[in-house]
Residue frames relative to the residue before (quaternion, step in Angstrom):
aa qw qx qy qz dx dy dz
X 1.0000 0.0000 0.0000 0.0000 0.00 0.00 0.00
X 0.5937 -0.5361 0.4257 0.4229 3.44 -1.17 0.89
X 0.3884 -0.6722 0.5013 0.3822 3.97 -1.22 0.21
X 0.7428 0.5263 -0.3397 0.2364 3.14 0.94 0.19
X 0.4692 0.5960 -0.2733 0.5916 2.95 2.06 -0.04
X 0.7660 0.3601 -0.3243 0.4223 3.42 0.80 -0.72
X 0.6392 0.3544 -0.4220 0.5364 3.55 0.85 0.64
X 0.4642 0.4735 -0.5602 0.4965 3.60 1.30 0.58
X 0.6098 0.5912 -0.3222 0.4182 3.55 0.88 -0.80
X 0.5430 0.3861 -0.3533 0.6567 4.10 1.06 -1.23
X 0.6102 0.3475 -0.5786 0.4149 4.17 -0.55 -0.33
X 0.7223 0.4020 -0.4132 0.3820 3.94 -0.12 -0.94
X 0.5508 0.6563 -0.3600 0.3692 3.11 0.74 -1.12
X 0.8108 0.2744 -0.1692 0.4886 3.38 0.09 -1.31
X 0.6705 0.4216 -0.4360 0.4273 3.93 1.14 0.15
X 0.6376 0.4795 -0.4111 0.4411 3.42 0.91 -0.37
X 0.3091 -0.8054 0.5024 0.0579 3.57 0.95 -0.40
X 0.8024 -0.2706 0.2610 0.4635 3.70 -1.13 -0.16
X 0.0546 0.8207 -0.5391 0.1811 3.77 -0.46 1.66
X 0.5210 -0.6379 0.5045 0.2591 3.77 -1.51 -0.08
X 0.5376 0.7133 -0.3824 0.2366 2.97 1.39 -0.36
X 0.3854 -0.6572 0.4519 0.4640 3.87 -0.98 0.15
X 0.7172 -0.3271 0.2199 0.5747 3.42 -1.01 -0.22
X 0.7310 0.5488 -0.2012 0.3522 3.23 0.36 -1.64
X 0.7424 0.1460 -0.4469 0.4772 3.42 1.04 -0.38
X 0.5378 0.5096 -0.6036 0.2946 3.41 0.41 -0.26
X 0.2617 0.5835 -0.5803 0.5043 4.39 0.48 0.01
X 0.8106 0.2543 -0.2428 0.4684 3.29 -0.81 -1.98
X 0.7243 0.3480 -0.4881 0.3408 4.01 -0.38 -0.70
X 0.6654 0.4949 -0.4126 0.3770 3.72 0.50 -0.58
X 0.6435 0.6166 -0.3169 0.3245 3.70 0.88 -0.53
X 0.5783 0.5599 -0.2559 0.5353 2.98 1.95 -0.97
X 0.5627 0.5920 -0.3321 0.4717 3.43 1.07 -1.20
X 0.8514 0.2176 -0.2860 0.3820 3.55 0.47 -1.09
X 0.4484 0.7141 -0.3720 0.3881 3.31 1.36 0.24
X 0.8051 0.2173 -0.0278 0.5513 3.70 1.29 -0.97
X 0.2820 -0.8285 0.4402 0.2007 3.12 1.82 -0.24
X 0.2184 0.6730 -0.3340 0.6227 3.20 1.85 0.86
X 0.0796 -0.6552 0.7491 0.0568 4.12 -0.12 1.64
X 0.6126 0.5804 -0.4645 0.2685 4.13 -0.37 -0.40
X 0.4574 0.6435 -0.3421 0.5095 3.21 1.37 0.04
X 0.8596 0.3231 -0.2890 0.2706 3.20 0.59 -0.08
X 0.2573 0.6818 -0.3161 0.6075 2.67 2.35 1.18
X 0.8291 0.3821 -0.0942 0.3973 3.21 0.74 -1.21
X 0.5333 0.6448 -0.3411 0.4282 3.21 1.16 -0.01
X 0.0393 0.8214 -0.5655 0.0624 3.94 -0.97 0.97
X 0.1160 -0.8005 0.5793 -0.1012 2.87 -0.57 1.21
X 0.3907 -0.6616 0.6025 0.2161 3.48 -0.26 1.99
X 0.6921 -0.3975 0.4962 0.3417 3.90 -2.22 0.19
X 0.7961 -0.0187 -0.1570 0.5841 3.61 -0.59 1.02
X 0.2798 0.7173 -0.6283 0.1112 3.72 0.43 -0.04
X 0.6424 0.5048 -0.3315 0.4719 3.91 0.74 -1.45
X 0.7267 0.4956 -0.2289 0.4170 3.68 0.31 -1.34
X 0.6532 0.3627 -0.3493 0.5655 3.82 0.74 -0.52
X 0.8143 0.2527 -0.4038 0.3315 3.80 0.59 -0.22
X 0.2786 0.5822 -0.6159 0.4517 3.50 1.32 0.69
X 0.7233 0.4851 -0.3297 0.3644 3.62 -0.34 -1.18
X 0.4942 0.5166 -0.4024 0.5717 3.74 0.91 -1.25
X 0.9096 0.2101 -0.2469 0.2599 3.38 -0.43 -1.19
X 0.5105 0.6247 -0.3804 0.4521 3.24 1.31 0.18
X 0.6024 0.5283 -0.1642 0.5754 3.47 1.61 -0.48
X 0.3405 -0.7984 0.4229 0.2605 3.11 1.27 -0.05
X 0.1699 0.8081 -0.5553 0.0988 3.67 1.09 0.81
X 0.3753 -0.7069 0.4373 0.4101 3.45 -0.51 0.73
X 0.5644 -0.5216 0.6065 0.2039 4.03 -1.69 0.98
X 0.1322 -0.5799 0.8019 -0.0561 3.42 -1.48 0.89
X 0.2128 0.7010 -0.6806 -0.0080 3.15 -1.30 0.69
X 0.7434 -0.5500 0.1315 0.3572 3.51 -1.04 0.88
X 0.8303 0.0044 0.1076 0.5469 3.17 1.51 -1.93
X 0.5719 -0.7117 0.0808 0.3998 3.13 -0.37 0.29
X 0.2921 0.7483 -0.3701 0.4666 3.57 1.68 0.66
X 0.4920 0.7031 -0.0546 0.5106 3.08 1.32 -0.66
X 0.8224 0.1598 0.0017 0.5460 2.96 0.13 -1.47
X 0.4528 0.6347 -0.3642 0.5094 4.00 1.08 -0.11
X 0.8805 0.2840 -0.1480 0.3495 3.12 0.95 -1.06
X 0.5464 0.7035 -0.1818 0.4166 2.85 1.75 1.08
X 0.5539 0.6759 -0.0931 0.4771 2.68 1.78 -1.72
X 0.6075 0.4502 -0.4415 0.4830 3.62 0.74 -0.20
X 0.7603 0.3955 -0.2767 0.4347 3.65 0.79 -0.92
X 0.4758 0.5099 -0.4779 0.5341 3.89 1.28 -0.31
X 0.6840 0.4928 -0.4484 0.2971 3.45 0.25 -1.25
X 0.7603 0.3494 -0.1495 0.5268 3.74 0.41 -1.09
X 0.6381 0.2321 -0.4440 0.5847 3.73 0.46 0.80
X 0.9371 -0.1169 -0.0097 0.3288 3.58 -1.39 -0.93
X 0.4514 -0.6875 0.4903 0.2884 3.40 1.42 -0.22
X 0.3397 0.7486 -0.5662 0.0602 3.64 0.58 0.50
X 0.5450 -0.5155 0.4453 0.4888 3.21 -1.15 -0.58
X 0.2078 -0.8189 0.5315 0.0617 2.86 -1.21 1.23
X 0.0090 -0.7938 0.6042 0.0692 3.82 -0.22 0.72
X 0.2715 -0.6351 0.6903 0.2155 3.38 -1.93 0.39
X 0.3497 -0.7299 0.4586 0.3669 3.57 -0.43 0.86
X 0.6186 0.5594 -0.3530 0.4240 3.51 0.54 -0.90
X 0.8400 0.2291 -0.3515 0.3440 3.69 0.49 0.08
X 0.3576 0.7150 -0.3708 0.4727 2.98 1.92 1.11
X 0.6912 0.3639 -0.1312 0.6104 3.56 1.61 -0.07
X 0.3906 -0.6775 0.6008 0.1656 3.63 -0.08 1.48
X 0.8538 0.0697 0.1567 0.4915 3.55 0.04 -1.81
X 0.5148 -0.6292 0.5019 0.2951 3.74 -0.37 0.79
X 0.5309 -0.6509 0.5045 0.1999 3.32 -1.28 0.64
X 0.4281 -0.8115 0.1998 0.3438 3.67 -0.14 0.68
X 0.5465 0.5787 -0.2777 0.5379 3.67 -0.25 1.87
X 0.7786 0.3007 0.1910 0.5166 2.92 1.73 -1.74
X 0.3063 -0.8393 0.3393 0.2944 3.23 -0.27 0.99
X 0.8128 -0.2331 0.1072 0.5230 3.65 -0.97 -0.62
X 0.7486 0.5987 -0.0649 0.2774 2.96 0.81 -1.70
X 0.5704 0.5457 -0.2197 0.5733 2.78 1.83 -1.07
X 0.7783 0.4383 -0.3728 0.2513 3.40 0.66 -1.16
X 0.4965 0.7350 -0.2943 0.3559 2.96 2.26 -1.13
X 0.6930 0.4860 -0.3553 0.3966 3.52 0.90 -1.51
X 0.6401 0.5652 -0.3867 0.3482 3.84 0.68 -0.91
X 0.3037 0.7647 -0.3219 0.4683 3.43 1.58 -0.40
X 0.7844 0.3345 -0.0601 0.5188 2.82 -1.03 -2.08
X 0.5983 0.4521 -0.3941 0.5314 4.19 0.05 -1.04
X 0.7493 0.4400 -0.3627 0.3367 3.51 -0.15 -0.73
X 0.6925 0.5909 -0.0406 0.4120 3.13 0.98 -1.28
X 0.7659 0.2000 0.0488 0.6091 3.55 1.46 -1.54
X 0.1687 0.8723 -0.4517 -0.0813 3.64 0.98 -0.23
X 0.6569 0.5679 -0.3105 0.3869 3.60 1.25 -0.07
X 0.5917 0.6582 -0.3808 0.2676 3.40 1.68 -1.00
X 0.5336 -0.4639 0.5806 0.4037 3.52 -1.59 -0.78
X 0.2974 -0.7313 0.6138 0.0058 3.26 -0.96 1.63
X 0.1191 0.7596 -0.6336 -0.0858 3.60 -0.82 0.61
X 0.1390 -0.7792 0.6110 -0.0132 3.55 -0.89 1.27
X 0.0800 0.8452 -0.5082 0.1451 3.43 -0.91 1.63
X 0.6818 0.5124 -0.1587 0.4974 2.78 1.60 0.53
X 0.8629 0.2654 0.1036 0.4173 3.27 0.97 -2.00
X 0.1657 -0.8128 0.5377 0.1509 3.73 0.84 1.06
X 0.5575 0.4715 -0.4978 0.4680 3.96 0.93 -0.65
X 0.7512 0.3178 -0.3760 0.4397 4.32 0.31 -0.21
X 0.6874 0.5031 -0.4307 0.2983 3.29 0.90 -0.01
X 0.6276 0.6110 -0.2014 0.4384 3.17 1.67 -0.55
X 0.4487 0.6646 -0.2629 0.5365 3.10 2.20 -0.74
X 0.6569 0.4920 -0.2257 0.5249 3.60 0.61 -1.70
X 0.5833 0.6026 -0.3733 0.3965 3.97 0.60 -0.68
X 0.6186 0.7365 -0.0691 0.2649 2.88 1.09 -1.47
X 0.7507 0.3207 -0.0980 0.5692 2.86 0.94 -1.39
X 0.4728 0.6426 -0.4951 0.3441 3.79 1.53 -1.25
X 0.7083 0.5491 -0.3485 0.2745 3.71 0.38 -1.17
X 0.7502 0.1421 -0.2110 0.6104 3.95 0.66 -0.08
X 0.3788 0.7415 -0.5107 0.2141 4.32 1.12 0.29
X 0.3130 -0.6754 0.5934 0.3062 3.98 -0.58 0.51
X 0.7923 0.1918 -0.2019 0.5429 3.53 0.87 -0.59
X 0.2894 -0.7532 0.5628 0.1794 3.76 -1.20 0.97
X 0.4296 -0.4844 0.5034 0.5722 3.49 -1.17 0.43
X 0.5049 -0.4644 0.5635 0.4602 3.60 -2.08 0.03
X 0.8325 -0.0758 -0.1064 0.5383 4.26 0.25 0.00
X 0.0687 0.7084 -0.6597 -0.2414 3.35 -1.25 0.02
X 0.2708 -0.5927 0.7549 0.0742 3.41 -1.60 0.88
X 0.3397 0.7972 -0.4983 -0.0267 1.98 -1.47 1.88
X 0.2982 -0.8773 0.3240 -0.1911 2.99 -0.49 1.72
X 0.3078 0.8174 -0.4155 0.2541 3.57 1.68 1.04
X 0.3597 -0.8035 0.4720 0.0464 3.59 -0.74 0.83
X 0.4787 0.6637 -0.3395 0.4639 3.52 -0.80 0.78
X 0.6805 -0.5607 0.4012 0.2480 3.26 -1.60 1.15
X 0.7340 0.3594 -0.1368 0.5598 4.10 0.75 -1.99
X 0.9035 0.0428 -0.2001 0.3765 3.38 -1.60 0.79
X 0.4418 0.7525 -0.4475 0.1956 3.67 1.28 -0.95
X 0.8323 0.1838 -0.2655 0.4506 3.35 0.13 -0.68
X 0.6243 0.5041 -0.5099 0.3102 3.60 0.67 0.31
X 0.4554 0.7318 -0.3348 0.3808 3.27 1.79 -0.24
X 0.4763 0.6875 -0.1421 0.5294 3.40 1.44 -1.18
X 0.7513 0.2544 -0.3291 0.5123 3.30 0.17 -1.62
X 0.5311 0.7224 -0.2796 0.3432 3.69 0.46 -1.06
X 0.7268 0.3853 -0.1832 0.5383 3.36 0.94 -1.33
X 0.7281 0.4102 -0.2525 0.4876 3.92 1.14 -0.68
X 0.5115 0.5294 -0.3714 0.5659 3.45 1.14 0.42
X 0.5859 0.2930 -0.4099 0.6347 4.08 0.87 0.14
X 0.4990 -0.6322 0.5798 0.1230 2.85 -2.13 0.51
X 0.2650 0.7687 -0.5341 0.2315 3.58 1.73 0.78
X 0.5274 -0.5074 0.5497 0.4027 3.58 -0.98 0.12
X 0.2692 0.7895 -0.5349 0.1346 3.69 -0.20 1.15
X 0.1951 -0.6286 0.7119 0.2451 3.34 -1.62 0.57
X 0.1507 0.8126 -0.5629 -0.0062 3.70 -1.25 0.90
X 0.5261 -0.6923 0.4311 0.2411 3.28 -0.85 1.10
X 0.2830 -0.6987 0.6186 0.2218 4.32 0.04 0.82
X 0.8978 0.1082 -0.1398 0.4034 3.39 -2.11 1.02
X 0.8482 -0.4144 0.0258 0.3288 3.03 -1.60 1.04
X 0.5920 0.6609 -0.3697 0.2758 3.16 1.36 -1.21
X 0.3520 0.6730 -0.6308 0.1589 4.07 -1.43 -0.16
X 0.3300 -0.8401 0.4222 -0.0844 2.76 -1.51 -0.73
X 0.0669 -0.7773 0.4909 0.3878 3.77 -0.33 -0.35
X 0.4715 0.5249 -0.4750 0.5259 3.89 1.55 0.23
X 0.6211 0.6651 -0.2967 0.2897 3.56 1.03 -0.75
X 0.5967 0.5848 0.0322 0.5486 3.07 1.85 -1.87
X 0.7129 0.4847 -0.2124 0.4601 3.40 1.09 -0.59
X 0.4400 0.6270 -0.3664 0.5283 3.29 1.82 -1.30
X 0.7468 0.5430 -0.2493 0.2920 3.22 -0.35 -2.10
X 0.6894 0.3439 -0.3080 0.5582 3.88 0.47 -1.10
X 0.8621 0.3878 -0.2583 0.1992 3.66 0.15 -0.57
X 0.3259 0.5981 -0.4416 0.5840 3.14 2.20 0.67
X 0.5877 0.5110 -0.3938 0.4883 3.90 0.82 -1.25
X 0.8304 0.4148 -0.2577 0.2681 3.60 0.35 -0.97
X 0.6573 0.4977 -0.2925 0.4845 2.76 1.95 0.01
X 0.4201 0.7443 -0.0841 0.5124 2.86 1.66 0.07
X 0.6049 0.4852 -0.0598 0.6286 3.31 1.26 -1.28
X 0.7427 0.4234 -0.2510 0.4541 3.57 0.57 -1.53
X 0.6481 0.4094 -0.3613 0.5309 3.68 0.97 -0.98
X 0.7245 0.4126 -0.4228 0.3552 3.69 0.21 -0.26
X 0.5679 0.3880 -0.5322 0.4936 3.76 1.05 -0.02
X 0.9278 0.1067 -0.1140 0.3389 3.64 -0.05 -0.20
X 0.0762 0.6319 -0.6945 0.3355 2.82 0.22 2.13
């Protein structure tokens, strides 16, 4: 581990102090923590029953990754690249021109969903695709294997959220306004670090 991360990692450590978390999430909340340097995160953070354990496998399976924008996805690709190599799509540059009603992102994500319905959606940006992706969860024969979500902002943000905790996808989501695409990026790239240490222990 880098030496500077691992003595970002001993500062949380010794501020968060005595917790409930399991290992695995406590990993994903500290990454966010050091990612935003932002302790309330570890309030806000939900993690649905198997949510962690269904996206190890995904990414061990190399399911291919959707993320919303491409901030998002940037801040992944270093960690796909050096573990499973999935596919990595941005939805938003899956959609030249927005469907009419709907922005890019939205139209982009209905895309990629249409196309991938099984992958692992990570949304740090665009409550109009997460609320879109909800949408469809409610009548979908096939679920994504996770969806992060972790959009930020004043309009739809927290109905996205509610929207997203009302399906029975395997999800990790980050409650209130707060999120992100540094947030969204954290969150997948603890799983992937995760994932990688669990194939080869």
């Amino acid at each position: 581990m880098d030496p500077i991360l691992e003595q970002s990692f001993a500062v949380i450590d010794k501020e968060i102090g005595k917790h409930n978390f399991s290992s695995a999430e406590y990993a994903i909340v500290r990454r966010v923590i050091h990612s935003t340097a932002d302790f309330e995160f570890a309030k806000l953070l939900c993690f649905s029953q198997g949510a962690i354990e269904s996206g190890i496998i995904a990414l061990q399976s190399q399911i291919p990754i959707i993320t919303d924008v491409g901030m998002v996805k940037q801040g992944v690709a270093g960690m796909v690249a050096k573990t499973f190599n999935n596919t990595l799509i941005a939805a938003v540059e899956q959609a030249p021109a927005p469907l009419p009603g709907k922005t890019r992102t939205e139209t982009g994500l209905i895309k990629c969903y249409e196309k991938f319905p099984g992958a692992i959606f990570v949304i740090g940006n665009a409550p109009t695709a997460l609320r879109a992706l909800c949408t469809y969860l409610a009548t979908a024969p096939i679920q994504p294997a996770l969806v992060i979500g972790a959009p930020v902002g004043f309009i739809s943000v927290l109905e996205s959220k509610i929207a997203l905790a009302q399906t029975v996808v395997p999800q990790i989501r980050v409650e209130s306004r707060k999120g992100g695409s540094a947030v969204a990026a954290a969150i997948l790239n603890a799983l992937l670090v995760l994932a990688w240490e669990a194939n080869y222990q």
